[in-house]
N, C-alpha and C positions, 0 to 999 in steps of 0.2 A: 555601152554602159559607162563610159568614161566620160568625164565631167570635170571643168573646172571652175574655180568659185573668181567669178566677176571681178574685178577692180575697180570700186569705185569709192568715193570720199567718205572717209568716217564720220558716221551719224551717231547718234542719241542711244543708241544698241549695243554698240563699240564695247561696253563696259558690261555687257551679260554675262553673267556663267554660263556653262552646258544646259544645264537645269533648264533655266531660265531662257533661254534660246530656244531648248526645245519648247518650253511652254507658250513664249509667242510663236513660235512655227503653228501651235495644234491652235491659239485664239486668233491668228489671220487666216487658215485657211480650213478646208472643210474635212480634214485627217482629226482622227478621235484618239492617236495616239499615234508623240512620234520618239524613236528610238535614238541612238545615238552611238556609234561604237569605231574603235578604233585599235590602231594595230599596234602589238607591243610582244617584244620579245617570241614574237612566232604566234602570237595568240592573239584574238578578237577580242576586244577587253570592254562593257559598257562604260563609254565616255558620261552619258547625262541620258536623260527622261523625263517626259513631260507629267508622269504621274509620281514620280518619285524621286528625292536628291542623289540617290546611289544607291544603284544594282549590283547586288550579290553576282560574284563570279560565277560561283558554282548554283546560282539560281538557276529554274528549269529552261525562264526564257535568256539569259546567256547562254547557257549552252546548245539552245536551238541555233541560235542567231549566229555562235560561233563556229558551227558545222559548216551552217550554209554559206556565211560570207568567207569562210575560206574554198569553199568549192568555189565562188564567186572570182577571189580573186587567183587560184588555181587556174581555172577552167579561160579562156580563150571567147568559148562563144558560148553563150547560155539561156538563150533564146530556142536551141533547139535540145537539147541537153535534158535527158528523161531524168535524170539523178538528183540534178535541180531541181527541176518540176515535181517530182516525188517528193524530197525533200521540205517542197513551199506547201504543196497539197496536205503531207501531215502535219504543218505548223497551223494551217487556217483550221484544219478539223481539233487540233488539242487548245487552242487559242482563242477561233471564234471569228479570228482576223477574216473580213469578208474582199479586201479592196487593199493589195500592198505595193508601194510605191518605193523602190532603193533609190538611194543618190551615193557614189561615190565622192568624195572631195579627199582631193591630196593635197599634201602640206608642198610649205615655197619648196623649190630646190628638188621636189622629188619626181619619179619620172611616172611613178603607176600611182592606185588610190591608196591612201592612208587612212583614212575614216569614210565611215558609211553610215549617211543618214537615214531612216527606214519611216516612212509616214504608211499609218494602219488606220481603217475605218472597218466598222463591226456592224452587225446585224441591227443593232440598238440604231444604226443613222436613219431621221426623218427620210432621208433620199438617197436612195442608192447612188453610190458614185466610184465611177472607173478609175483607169492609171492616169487617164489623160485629163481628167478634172483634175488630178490630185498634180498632176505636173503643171497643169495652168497655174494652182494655183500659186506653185513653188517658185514659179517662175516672173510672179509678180509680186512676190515678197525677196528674191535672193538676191537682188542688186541693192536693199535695204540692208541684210543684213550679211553681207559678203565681209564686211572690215573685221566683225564680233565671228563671224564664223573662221575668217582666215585666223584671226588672232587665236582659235581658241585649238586648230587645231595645232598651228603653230607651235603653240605651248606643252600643248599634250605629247608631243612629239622628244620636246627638249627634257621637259622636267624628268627625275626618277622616278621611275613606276613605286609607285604605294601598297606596300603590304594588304592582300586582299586573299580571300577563299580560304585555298590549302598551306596559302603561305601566310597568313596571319596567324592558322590557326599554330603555324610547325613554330612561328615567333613568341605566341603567348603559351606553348608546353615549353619553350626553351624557358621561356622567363619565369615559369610557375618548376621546374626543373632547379633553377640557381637558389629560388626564394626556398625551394625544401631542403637544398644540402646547406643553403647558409646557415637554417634552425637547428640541421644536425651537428652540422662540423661547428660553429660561435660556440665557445662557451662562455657563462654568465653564470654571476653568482648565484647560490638559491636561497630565497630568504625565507624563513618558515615566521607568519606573525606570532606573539608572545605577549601576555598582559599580567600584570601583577602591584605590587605596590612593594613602597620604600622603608626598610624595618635598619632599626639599628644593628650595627654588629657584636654590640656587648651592651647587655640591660639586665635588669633585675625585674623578674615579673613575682609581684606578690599576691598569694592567694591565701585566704582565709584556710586557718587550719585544722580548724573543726566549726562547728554549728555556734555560734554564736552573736551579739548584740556589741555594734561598734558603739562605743563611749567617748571617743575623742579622734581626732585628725587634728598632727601636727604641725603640717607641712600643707602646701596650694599648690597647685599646677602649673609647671616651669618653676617652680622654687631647685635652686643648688644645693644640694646636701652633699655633707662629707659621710665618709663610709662610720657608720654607728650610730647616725643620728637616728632617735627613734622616730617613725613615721607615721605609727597607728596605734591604738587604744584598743583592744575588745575584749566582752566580759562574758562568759556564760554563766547564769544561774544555776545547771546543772552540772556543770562543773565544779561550779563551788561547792553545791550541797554533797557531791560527789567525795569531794576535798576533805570536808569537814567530815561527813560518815566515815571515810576510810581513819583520817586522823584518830576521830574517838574511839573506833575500834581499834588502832594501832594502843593509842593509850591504856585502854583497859585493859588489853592482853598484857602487854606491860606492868601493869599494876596486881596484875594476876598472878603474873608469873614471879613478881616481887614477894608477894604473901606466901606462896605455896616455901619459895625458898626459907621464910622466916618459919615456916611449919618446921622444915624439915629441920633447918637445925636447932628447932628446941626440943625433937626430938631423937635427936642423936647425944643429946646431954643425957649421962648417967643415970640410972633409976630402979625400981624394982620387978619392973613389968620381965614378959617371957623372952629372949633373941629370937624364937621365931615370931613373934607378932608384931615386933620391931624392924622385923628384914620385910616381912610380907607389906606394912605400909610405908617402909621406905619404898620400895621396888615400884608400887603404884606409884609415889610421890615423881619420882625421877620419869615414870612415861607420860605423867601428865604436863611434867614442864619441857618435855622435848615436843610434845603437839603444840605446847604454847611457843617455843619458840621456832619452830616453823610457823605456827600463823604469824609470829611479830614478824621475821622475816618477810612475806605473802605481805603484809599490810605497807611494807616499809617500801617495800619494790613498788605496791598500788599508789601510794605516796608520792614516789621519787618520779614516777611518770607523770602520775594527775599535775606536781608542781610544774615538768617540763614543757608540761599542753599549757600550764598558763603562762609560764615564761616566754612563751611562742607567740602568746596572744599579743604580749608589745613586738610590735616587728618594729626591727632596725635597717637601715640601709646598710648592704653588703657592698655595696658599690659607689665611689665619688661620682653623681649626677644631675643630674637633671628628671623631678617628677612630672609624670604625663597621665593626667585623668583630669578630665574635665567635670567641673561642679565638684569635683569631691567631698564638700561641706555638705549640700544640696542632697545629695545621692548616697552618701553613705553615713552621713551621722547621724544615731540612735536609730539606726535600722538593723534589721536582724537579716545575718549571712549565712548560710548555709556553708558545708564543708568542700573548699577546692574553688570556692565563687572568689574569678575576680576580683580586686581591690583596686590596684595601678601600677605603674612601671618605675622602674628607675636607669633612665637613659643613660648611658655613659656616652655622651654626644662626641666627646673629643676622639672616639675609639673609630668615628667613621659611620658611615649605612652601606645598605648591601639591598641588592634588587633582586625582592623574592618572585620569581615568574615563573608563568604558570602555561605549558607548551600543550596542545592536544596531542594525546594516545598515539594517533594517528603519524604523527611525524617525526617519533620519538625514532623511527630506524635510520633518518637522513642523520642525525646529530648522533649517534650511535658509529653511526660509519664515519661522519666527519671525524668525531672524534679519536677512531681505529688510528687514522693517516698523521696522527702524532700533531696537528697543526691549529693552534689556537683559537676558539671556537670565539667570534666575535660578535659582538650584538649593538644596535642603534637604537637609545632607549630615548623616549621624550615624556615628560609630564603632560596628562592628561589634560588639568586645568590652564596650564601654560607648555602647547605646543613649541613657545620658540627657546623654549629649555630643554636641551636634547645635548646628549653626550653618546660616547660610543665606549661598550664596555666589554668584558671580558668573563666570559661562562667560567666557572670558577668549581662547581660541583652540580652534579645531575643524579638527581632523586631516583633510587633500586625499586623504587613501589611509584605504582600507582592510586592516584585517589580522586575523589568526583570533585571540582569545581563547584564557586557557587552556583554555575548553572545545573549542577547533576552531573556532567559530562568527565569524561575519562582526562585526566589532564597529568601530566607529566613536573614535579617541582623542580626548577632550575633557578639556580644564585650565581648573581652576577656584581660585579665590578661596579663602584661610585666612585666617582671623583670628589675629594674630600672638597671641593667648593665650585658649586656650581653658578654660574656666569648666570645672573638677572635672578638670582634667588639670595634677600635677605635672612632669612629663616629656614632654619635646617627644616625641610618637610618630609617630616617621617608621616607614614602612612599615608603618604599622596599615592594615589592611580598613575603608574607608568605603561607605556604599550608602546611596540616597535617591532622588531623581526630578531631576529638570529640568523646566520650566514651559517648552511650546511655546507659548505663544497661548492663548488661549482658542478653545473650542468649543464647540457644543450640547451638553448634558448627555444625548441620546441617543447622541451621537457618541462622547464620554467614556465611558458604561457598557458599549454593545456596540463600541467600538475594535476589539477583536479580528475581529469579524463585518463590519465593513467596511473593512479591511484586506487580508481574506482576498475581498475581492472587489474590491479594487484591485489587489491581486495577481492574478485570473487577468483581471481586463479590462486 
């Protein structure tokens, strides 16, 4: 059973892989399949194959193949050797293999076989064929291809054996092992995203003070007012006439109360009438002018209000600013407002802005706890319409209620930090759309990528 591989001049082969060897071995001769296997670290290991580039270690047919060719090279004589023979007989009935032909070939320098070439032919062959066809035929292609066969086993011999089978698998649990304790043990920051928009930190918001019809608008939009200047005009008709009833009735009780006094004292002048019919309509005189002067009193308080509702009606600026409403000619004059409706703002631009954001429900316990650890709650904020305007700021207060979004949704109010001038922004832009994150703490970097996945399971535990 021992075999050496020819020496003769390299040819056109020289340059085969295993693979590739094996597959001219099975298209020059009449083998339907040839094997290819070699020895490493104590074990039979598939080198090449004519139907496939690489055999699984712990495939069914390496582990046939690796039984038998160490009994192979174990065993001495194997020709008469029932173990063998046993061995081959259960390979052809699980296999199929009808016709099996070994070759040993050893590498330079060695003294016994180091690889074992195996050519198989199956029930499927047009013509049955024995050992000894299959050896002619080997023997008329191996001084072809003895240069590509010596070199390859040569090789296979020197090179490091290649992680395969049980030991590929014990290399990719070690490497799937490092990549779970890296997501545990790394920490990274955790950013929770945040959207909101850009409001002043000191304005004056005017609203209409009762039901009334604007008359005049003093001021446009972006105009600078000093504090007192008046900004609006508005009139109600029902107010007035409200004004004027109260008045005339103030007057008449007045005038009422005027005459009753001139009664009484032309009759408290000397005369011949009785003292008692003289007490009896003094006594009436005196309770009729104390109802009147609670009603002048009642009229004079209706008075002193209804004036201070129209006093209200010129609104002045409380604030040195800057006005912001758009159209306000257009939209508000000679139109009729109802009580607490909108009119316009009065910006105190120099005083700075503040980023009002808007955090979901949901994430309010990360920034809750951040906030526990005494350590500055920081945020990356950017302008919506101009992304490359982006500052980093600074959580500043966090809203005790909850309220819905404008998409309906549970959302959390948080105020953050502007920088009084922002780098590629002419124009202070108040109520521009900002969005960016918040930084809760740090966390595992498992904890950071699947956030969502355990979130959703703090929510149902």
């Amino acid at each position: 059973m021992t075999a050496t591989i020819p020496s003769q001049t390299v040819v056109s082969t020289d340059e085969l892989t295993p693979y590739q060897l094996c597959h001219h071995i099975v298209a020059h001769t009449r083998a339907d399949r040839a094997l290819w296997f070699a020895r490493r670290q104590h074990q039979w290991v598939p080198m090449g194959s004519s139907v496939q580039s690489e055999i699984a270690v712990d495939s069914p047919v390496a582990r046939d193949w690796s039984s038998i060719l160490s009994h192979i090279h174990e065993s001495t004589e194997t020709s008469n050797d029932t173990v063998f023979q046993n061995q081959l007989d259960r390979y052809r009935e699980t296999s199929g293999a009808q016709t099996i032909l070994i070759l040993p070939l050893r590498a330079k320098e060695a003294t016994g076989a180091t690889s074992f070439l195996v050519l198989e032919t199956f029930d499927s062959s047009a013509q049955q064929v024995d050992s000894a066809d299959l050896r002619a035929d080997w023997e008329s292609i191996s001084h072809t291809l003895a240069p590509a066969l010596q070199r390859a086993v040569d090789q296979f011999q020197t090179t490091s054996p290649r992680p395969k089978g049980r030991f590929s698998r014990a290399i990719w649990a070690a490497a799937f092992a490092v990549v779970v304790l890296v997501l545990w043990v790394v920490q990274v920051p955790l950013r929770l995203p945040v959207e909101g928009s850009l409001e002043p930190i000191h304005q004056q918001r005017l609203f209409a003070p009762t039901a009334a019809r604007v008359v005049r608008v003093h001021v446009e939009d972006g105009q600078q007012v000093e504090q007192g200047t008046l900004l609006i005009e508005l009139r109600s008709d029902e107010l007035d006439l409200q004004t004027q009833m109260v008045a005339g009735n103030l007057a008449t009780a007045k005038a009422e109360l005027a005459g009753r006094r001139t009664i009484r004292s032309d009759r408290s002048t000397p005369s011949g009438s009785s003292n008692s019919s003289t007490d009896s309509s003094g006594l009436q005189s005196s309770t009729n002018e104390l109802v009147l002067r609670e009603r002048i009193r009642s009229y004079e308080k209706q008075l002193e209000l209804l004036q201070s509702v129209q006093a209200s009606m010129s609104i002045r600026s409380t604030v040195r600013g800057q006005v912001r409403r758009w159209d306000e000619e257009e939209t508000l004059v000679g139109r009729d407002v109802f009580q607490g409706q909108w009119l316009f703002d009065v910006v105190d631009s120099s005083a700075g802005m503040i980023a009002e954001l808007e955090l979901a429900e949901q994430h309010v316990g990360h920034i809750l706890q951040a906030q526990s650890e005494s350590q500055p709650l920081t945020c990356r904020l950017r302008l919506r319409a101009q992304p490359d305007v982006s500052w980093t700021g600074e959580v500043q207060q966090i809203a005790s209620a909850v309220h819905p979004n404008a998409a309906q949704q549970p959302a959390v109010q948080l105020s953050a930090t502007v920088p009084s001038t922002l780098e590629g922004v002419t124009d202070q832009p108040m109520g521009s759309t900002v969005v960016g994150d918040v930084e809760a703490g740090r966390r595992s970097l498992a904890y950071v990528i699947f956030r969502p996945f355990f979130d959703s399971l703090r929510e149902i535990w």
